[in-house]
VEXRO-723585 format. One record per residue (C-alpha): x, y, z. Coordinates in steps of 0.02 Angstrom, whole numbers, always signed. Layout:
REM VEXRO-723585
<site <X, Y, Z>>
...
END
This chain:
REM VEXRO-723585
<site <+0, +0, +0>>
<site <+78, +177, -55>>
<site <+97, +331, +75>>
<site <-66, +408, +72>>
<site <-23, +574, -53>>
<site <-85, +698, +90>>
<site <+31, +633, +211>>
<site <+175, +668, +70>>
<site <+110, +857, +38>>
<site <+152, +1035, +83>>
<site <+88, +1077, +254>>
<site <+0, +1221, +183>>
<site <-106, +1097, +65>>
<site <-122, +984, +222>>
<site <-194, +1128, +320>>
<site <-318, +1191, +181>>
<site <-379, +999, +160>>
<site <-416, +986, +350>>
<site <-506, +1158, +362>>
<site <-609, +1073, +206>>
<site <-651, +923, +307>>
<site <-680, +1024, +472>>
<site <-812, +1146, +396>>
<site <-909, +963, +341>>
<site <-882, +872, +516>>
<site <-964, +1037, +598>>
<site <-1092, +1037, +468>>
<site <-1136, +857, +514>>
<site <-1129, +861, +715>>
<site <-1253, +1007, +700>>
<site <-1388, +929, +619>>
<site <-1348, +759, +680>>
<site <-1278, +765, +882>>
<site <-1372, +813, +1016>>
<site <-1222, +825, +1133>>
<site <-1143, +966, +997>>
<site <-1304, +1042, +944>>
<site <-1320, +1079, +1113>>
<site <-1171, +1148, +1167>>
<site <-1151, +1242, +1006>>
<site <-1323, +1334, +1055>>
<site <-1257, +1383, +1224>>
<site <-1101, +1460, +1180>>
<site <-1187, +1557, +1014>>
<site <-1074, +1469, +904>>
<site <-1104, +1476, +725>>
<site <-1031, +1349, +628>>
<site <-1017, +1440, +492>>
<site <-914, +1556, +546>>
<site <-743, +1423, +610>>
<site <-668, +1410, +436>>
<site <-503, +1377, +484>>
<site <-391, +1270, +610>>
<site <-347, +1410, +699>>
<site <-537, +1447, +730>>
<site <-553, +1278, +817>>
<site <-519, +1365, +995>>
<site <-712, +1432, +976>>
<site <-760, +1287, +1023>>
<site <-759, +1226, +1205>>
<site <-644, +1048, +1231>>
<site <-724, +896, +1254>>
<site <-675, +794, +1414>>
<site <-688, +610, +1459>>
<site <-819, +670, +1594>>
<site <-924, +747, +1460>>
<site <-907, +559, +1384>>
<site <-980, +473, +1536>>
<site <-1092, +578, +1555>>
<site <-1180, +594, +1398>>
<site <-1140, +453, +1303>>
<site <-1281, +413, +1216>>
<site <-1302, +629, +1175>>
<site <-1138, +603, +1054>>
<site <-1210, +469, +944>>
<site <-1263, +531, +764>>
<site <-1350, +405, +704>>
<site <-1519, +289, +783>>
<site <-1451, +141, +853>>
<site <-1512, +30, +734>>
<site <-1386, +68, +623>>
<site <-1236, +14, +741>>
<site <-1140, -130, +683>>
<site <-1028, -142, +822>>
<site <-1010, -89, +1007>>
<site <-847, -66, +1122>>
<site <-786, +12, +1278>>
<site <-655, +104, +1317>>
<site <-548, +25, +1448>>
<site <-601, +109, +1585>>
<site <-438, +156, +1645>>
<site <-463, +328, +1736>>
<site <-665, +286, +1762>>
<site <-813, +192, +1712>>
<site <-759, +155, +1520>>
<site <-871, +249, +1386>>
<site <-953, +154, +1260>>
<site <-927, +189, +1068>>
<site <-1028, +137, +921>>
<site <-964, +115, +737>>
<site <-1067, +105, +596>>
<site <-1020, +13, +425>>
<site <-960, +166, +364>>
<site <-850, +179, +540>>
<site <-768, -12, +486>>
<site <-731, +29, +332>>
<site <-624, +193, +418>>
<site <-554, +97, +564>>
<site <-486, -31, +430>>
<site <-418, +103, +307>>
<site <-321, +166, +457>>
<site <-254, +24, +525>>
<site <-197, -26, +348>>
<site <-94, +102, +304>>
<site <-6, +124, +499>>
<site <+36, -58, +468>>
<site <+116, -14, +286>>
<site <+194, +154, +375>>
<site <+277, +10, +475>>
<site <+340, -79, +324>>
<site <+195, -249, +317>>
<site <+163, -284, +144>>
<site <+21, -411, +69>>
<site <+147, -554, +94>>
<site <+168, -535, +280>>
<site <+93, -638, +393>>
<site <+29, -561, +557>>
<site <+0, -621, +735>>
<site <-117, -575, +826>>
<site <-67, -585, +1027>>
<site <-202, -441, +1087>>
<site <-391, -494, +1117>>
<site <-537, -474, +1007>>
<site <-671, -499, +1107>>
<site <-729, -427, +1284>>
<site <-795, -234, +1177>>
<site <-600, -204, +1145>>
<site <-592, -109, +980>>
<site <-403, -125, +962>>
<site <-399, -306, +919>>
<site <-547, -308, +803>>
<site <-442, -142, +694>>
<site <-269, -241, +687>>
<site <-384, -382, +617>>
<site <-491, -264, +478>>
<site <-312, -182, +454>>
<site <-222, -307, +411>>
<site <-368, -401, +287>>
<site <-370, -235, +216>>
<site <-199, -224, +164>>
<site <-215, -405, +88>>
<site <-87, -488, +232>>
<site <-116, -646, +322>>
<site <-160, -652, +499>>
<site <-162, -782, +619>>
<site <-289, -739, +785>>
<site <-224, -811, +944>>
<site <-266, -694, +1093>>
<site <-180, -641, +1236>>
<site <-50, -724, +1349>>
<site <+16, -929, +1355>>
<site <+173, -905, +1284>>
<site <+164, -1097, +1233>>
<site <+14, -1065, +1125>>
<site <+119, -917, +1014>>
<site <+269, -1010, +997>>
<site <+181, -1152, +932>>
<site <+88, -1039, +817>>
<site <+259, -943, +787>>
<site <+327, -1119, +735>>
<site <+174, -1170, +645>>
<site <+133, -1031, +549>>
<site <+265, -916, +514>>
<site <+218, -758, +545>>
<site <+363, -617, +500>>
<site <+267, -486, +632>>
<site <+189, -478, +795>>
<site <+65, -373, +869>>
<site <+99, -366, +1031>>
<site <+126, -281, +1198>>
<site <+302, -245, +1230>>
<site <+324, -337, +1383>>
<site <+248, -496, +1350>>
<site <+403, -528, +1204>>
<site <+514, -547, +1350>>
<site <+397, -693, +1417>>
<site <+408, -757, +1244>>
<site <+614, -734, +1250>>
<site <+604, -823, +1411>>
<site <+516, -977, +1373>>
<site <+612, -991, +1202>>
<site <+779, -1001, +1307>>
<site <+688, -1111, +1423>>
<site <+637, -1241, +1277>>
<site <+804, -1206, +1174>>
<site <+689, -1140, +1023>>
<site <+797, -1012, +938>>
<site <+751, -835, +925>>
<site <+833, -795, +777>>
<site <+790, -925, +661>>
<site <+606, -905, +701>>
<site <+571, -801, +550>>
<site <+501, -632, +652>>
<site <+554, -483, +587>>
<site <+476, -366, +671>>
<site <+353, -313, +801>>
<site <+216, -191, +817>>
<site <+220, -161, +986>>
<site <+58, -84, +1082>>
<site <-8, -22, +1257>>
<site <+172, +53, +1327>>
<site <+321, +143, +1281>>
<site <+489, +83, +1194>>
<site <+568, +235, +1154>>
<site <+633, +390, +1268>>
<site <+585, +552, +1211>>
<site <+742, +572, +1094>>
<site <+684, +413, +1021>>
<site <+816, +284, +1066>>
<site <+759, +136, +1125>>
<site <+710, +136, +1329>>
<site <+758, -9, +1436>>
<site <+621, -121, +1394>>
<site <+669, -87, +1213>>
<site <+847, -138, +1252>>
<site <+800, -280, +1335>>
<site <+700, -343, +1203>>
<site <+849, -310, +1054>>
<site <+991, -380, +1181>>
<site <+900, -554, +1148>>
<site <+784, -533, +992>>
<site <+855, -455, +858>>
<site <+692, -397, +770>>
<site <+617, -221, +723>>
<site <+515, -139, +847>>
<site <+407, -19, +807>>
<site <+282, +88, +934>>
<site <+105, +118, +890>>
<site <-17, +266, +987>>
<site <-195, +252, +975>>
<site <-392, +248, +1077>>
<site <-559, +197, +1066>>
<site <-620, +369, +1057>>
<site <-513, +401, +926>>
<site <-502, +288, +805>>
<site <-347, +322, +737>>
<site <-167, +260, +763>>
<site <-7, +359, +759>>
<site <+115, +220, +701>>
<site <+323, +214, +677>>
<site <+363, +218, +500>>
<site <+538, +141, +455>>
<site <+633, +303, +552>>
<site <+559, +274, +692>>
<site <+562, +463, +748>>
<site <+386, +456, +800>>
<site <+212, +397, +762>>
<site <+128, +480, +610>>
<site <-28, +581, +591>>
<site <-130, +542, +472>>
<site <-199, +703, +419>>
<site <-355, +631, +313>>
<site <-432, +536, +497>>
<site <-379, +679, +638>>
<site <-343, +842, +665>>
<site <-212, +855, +818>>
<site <-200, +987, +934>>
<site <-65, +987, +1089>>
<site <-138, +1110, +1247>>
<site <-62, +1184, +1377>>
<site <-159, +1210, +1538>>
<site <-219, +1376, +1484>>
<site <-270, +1261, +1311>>
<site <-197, +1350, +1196>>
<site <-52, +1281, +1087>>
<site <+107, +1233, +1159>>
<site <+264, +1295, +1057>>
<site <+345, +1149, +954>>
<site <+448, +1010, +1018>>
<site <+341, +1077, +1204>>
<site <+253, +946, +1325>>
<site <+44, +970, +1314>>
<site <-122, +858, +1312>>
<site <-155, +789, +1155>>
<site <-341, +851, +1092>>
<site <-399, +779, +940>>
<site <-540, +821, +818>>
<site <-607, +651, +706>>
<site <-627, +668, +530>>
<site <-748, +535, +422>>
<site <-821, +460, +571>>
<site <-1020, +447, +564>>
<site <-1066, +382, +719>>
<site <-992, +457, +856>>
<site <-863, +609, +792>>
<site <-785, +709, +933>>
<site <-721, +884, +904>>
<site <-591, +946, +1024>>
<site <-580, +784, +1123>>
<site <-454, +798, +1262>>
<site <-367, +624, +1294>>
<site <-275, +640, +1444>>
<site <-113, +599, +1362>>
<site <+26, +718, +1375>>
<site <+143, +709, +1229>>
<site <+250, +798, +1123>>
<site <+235, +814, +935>>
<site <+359, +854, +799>>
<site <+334, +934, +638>>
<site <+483, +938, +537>>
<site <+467, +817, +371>>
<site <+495, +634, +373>>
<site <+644, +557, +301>>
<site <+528, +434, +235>>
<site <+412, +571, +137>>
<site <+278, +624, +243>>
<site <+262, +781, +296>>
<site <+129, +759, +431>>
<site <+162, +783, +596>>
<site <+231, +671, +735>>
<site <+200, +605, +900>>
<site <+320, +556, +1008>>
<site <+321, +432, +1143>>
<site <+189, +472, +1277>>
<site <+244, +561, +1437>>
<site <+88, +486, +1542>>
<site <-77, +517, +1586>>
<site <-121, +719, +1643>>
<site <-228, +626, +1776>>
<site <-87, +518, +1833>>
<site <+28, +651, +1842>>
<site <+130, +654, +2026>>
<site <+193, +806, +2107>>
<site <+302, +690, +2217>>
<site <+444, +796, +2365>>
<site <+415, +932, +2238>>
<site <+466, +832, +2078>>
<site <+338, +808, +1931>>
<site <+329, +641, +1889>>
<site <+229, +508, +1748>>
<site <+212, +326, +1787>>
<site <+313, +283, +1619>>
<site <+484, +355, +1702>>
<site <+451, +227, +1861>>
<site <+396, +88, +1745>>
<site <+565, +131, +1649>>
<site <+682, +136, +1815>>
<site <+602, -46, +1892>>
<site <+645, -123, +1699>>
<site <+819, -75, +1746>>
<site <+822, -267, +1874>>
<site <+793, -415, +1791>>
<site <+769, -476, +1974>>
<site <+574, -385, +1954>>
<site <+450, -498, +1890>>
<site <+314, -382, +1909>>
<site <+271, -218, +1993>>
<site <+100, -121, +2053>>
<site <+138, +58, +2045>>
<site <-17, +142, +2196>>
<site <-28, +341, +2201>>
<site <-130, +394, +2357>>
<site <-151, +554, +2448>>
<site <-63, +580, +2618>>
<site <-162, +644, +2780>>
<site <-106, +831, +2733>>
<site <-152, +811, +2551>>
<site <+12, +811, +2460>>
<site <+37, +661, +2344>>
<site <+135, +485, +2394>>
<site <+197, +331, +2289>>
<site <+198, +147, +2362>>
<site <+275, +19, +2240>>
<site <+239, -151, +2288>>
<site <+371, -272, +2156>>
<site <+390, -454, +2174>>
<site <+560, -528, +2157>>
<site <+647, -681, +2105>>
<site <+749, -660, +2254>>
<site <+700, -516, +2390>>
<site <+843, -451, +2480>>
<site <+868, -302, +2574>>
<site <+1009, -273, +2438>>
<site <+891, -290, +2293>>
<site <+773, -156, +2393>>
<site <+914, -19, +2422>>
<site <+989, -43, +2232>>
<site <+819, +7, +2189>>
<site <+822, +140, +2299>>
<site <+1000, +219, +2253>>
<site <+924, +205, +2076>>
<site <+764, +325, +2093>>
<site <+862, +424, +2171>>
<site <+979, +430, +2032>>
<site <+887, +427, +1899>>
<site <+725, +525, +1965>>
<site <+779, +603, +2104>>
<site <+664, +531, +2222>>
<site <+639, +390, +2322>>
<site <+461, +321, +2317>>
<site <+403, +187, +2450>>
<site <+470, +16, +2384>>
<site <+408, -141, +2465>>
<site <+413, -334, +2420>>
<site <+246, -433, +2388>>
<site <+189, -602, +2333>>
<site <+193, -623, +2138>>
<site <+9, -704, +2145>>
<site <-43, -542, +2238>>
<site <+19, -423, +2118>>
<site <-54, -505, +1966>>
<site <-226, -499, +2049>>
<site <-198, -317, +2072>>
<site <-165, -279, +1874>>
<site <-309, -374, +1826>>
<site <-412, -237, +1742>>
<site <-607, -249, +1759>>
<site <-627, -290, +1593>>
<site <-468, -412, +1583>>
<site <-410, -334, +1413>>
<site <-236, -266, +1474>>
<site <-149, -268, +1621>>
<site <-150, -110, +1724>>
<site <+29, -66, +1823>>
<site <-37, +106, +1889>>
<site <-184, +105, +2027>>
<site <-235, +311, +2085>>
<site <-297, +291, +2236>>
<site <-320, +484, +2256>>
<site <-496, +584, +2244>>
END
């Protein structure tokens, strides 16, 4: 599949072809939303008057509350004409449901196709498949339309039992997986284990999902390291949500995940939501473009991140994201240093002694934010426990409360309600 020819033009004609498609999305979500109609009435907004990008800020930001809240008030279409229904995940609250029409499919398959060419899959790849496609998760049911889209083979096996994917590895053949980061080390460890070799399993690469590889100047981060020190295979990071419908994937560079400027329009907000300078730390907000049932305008995701415009070397000239910074509600203001999950998560991969970790974030009795990490350990010693230590402190700074538990307890405590992904961050604060 070729590079979409918007993504490879001038950002001036990428600009005047999103201002084209805005000016029809408002058009639509004020005859057809409720939730829009409405708030377009109370703030005197006349659509006809936001005819470029720069007009967007007119328009009051949508938040994940707003979501919850009026779920059913964002739909565009009766409900008859729903093909398929999924949840969020329900991460930071109770998870919002979106529906997709045919029409929605057909989108969510045209943009998984091309992120998987951006990553260099071709029609005689064969995918597989490690992420679930039932229990209302979207993502798994898009890699599969993707990758039938693009005319590639794909090979459905689910989450987790590293036995079943190496036998399917073995079986099948597939050249990529799609797959969360972590779990390849499982699948390094039982090859070792069984003496299957890594190299001469025909993988090539990985499209890697649900947490970060890179650091921020895109070299690999220690999961990513640990990963290549065994497997030498391509990695390449992926950025997407349910509400969304889009994916910001690596192309061959791998200096970021691309926008694809025919699906989304991407703003990055400071707290005052206005742009952030370039190359600046803000909340992605994203307007949808070509979705029927349930377009968002302004849609604030929670996810702080950084994007870069400067061209491609691979030809496109949309913008990028890079890796994501955390969550803006997960965000720690820890012995006065700001802090994101992702740079803990990154600091425990250091120890191959960690088998697993539970990051909790709780409020203390005068307010102020506090950190417990409880880790199980191949081996806990009061050694392990202060090498940790010395190495927050090192690389972070700080020195969170670090405590030993049972493995079996810990993986209760990341089971996520809907058992789709594991969660490693639990706010415990109001």
């Amino acid at each position: 599949m070729s590079i979409p020819s918007i993504e490879q033009a001038p950002l001036s004609e990428i600009k005047a072809f999103q201002e084209t498609k805005l000016a029809a999305l408002l058009g639509y979500v004020n005859v057809h939303s409720p939730y829009y109609r409405r708030l377009f009435r109370k703030h005197k907004i006349s659509v006809g008057t936001i005819t470029s990008l720069e007009d967007l800020p007119q328009i009051p930001t949508t938040s994940k509350d707003q979501l919850q809240q009026y779920n059913d008030d964002f739909l565009c279409v009766p409900k008859n004409k729903i093909i398929d229904f999924v949840t969020t995940s329900g991460t930071l609250g109770e998870p919002v449901t979106i529906g997709l029409t045919d029409k929605d499919l057909d989108r969510l398959a045209y943009n998984e196709a091309i992120s998987f060419a951006c990553a260099g899959v071709v029609e005689d790849d064969i995918l597989q498949l490690t992420t679930t496609m039932d229990r209302r998760f979207m993502a798994g049911l898009a890699y599969f339309l993707g990758v039938r889209k693009l005319g590639a083979g794909i090979v459905r096996v689910g989450a987790g039992i590293p036995e079943l994917q190496w036998d399917t590895i073995l079986k099948f053949n597939p050249t990529y997986l799609i797959v969360v980061p972590s779990f390849l080390l499982k699948l390094i460890q039982y090859a070792q284990a069984k003496g299957i070799s890594l190299q001469a399993s025909g993988v090539k690469g990985a499209i890697c999902i649900g947490e970060p590889l890179r650091n921020q100047d895109f070299s690999l981060n220690v999961l990513g390291q640990k990963i290549k020190a065994d497997w030498d295979i391509e990695l390449y990071s992926t950025y997407a949500s349910t509400e969304m419908s889009t994916a910001f994937t690596e192309c061959s560079e791998q200096q970021g995940g691309h926008h694809h400027p025919e699906l989304i329009i991407v703003e990055v907000l400071g707290e005052n939501e206005l742009p952030v300078p370039d190359g600046t730390e803000g909340e992605l907000v994203i307007t949808t473009l070509g979705v029927e049932a349930m377009p968002l305008i302004r849609f604030k995701t929670g996810d702080m991140v950084v994007a870069h415009t400067d061209p491609c070397k691979c030809g496109r000239n949309s913008l990028r994201l890079g890796p994501v910074l955390g969550r803006k509600k997960q965000m720690i203001k820890y012995k006065g240093t700001t802090l994101y999950p992702p740079a803990m998560h990154n600091a425990l991969n250091d120890f191959n002694e960690v088998e697993s970790f539970v990051i909790e974030i709780y409020q203390n009795d005068i307010g102020t934010d506090e950190i417990r990490i409880k880790i199980a350990a191949k081996v806990a010693s009061d050694t392990l426990l202060d090498q940790i230590k010395d190495h927050f402190r090192s690389k972070l700074r700080v020195t969170p409360n670090i405590l030993f538990s049972p493995l079996a307890e810990i993986e209760k405590m990341r089971l996520s309600k809907l058992g789709r992904k594991p969660i490693s961050v639990i706010d415990l604060r109001k």
